[in-house]
C-alpha positions in Angstrom: 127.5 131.9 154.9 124.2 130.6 154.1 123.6 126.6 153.6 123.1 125.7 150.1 119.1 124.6 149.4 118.5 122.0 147.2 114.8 122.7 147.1 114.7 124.8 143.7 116.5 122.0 142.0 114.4 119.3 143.0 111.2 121.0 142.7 113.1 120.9 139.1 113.8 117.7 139.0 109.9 116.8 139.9 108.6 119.2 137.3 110.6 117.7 134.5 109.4 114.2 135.3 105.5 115.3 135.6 105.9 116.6 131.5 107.9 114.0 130.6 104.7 112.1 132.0 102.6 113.8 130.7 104.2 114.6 127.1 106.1 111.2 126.0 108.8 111.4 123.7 107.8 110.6 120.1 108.2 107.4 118.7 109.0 105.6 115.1 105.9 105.9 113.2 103.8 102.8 112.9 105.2 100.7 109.2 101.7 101.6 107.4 102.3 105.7 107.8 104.9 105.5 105.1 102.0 104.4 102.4 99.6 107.3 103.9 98.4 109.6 100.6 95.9 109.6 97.7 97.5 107.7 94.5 95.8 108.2 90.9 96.6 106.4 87.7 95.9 103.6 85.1 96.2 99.8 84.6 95.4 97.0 82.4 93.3 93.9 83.1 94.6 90.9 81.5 92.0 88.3 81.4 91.5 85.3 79.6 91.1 86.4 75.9 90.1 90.1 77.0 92.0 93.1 77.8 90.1 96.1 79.4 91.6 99.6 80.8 90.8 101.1 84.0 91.4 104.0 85.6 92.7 104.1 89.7 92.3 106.0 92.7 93.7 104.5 95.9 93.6 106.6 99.1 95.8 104.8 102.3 94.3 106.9 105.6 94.8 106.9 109.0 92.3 105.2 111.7 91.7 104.4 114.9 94.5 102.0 115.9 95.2 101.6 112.6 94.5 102.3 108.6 91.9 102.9 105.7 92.7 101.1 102.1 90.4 102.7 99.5 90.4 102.2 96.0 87.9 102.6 93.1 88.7 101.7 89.6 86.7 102.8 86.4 86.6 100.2 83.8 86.5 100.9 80.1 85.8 97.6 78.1 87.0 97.4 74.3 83.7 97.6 73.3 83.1 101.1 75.2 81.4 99.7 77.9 82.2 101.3 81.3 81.8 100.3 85.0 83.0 101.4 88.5 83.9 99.5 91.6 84.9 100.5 94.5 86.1 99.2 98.1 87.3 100.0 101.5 88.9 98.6 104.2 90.0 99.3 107.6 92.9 97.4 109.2 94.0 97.0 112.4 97.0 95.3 114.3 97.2 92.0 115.4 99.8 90.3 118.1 101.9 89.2 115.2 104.5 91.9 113.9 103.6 93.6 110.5 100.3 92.0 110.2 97.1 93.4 110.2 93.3 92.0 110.7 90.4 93.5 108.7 88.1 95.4 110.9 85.0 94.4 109.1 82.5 93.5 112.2 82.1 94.0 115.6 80.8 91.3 118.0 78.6 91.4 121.3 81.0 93.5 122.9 81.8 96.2 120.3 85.4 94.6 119.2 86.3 94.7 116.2 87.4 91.7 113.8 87.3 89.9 110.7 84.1 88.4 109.0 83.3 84.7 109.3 85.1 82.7 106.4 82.7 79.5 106.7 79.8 81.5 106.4 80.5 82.7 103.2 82.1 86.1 104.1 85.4 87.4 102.9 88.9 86.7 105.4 90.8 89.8 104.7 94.3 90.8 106.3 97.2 93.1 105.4 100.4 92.6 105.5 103.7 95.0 105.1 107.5 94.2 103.9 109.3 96.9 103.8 108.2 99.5 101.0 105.5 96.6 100.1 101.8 97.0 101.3 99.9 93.4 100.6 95.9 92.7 101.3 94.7 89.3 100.7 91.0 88.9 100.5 89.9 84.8 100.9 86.6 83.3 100.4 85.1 79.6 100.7 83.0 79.0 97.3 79.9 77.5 97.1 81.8 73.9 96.3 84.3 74.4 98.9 86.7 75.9 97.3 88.7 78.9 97.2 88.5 82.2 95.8 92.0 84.5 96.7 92.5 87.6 95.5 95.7 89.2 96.7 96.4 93.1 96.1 99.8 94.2 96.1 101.6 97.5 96.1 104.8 99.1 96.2 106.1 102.6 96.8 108.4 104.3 94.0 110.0 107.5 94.1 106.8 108.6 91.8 104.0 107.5 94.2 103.1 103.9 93.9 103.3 100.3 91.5 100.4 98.2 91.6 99.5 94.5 91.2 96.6 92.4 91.5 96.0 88.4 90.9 92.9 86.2 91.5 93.5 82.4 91.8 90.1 80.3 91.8 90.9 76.7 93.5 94.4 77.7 93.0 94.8 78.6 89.2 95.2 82.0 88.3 92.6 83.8 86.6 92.8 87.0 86.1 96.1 89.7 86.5 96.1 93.6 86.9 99.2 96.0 86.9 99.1 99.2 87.3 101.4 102.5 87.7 99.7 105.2 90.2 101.0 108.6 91.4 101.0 110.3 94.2 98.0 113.1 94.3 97.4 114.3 98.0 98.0 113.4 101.7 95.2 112.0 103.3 93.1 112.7 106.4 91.9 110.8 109.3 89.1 108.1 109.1 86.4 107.6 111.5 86.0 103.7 110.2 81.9 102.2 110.7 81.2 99.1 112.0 80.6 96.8 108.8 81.9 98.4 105.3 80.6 96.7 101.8 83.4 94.5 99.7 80.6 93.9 97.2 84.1 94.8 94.5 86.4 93.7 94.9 88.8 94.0 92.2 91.1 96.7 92.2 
């Protein structure tokens, strides 16, 4: 009769802890992978005594630590005039759950952050409730006022609903809806250091 060895098993035991190590168990998905995809579709601008149709694209991407919101719109005025605008943005988290800063600059040290409001740059940050994606983009005017613009969308069964308001010292002046579907998945960004937000309307 031969003494039972409990080598084998623990050289088991070790070998199982050393992947689980090395190969984590997966985790929830971060809140913004839900929205990931390319949307397409139209809206109308609502104005003050204009109304103007534009066609959508808005592409949600993976980044490094965080996401990419792109849109462009094309802009058809009523008196066939056309225009295009387009923007992106790359988010990343903050300490506060749900929130994100925009990843516009990087300082001495190569971190990322947002612009400087008081200067005359743009504050942007994202926020997420649920099926509900929200960007606000803020600005200091040359009188000291404020310029916000707030982008909102949703996620239907269909791809996505749309919504955009400006307020100018607090009075609404200008409203966007819009209906988009989904097109495409959408691939991984490598974000730069500074991107332009020369347009920002949707």
């Amino acid at each position: 009769m031969h003494p039972i060895s409990l080598r084998p098993a623990i050289r088991l035991i070790i070998f199982g802890l050393v992947l689980a190590l090395i190969h984590p168990v997966a985790h929830a998905g971060a809140p913004f992978e839900r929205f990931f995809g390319s949307y397409r579709g139209e809206s109308t601008s609502i104005p003050e005594g204009e109304v103007s149709k534009r066609t959508m694209s808005v592409a949600i991407k993976p980044a490094k630590k965080g996401f990419v919101v792109e849109w462009e719109a094309e802009i058809s005025k009523t008196d066939g005039r056309s225009k295009q605008k387009g923007l992106s943005i790359t988010f990343i988290p903050t300490n506060r759950k749900n929130i994100y800063k925009s990843a516009m600059r990087r300082d001495l040290f190569g971190h990322a952050g947002p612009m400087n409001l008081l200067k005359g740059d743009p504050f942007i940050w994202a926020r997420i409730a649920g099926d509900t994606l929200t960007v606000y983009v803020i600005r200091v005017t040359e009188s000291g006022g404020q310029d916000l613009r707030i982008y909102k969308r949703w996620l239907t069964p269909q791809g996505m609903e749309s919504e955009f308001v400006r307020f100018y010292d607090s009075e609404p002046i200008r409203r966007i809806g819009g209906v988009l579907k989904k097109v495409g998945t959408a691939q991984l960004v490598v974000p730069t250091e500074q991107t332009s937000i020369s347009g920002p309307d949707p």
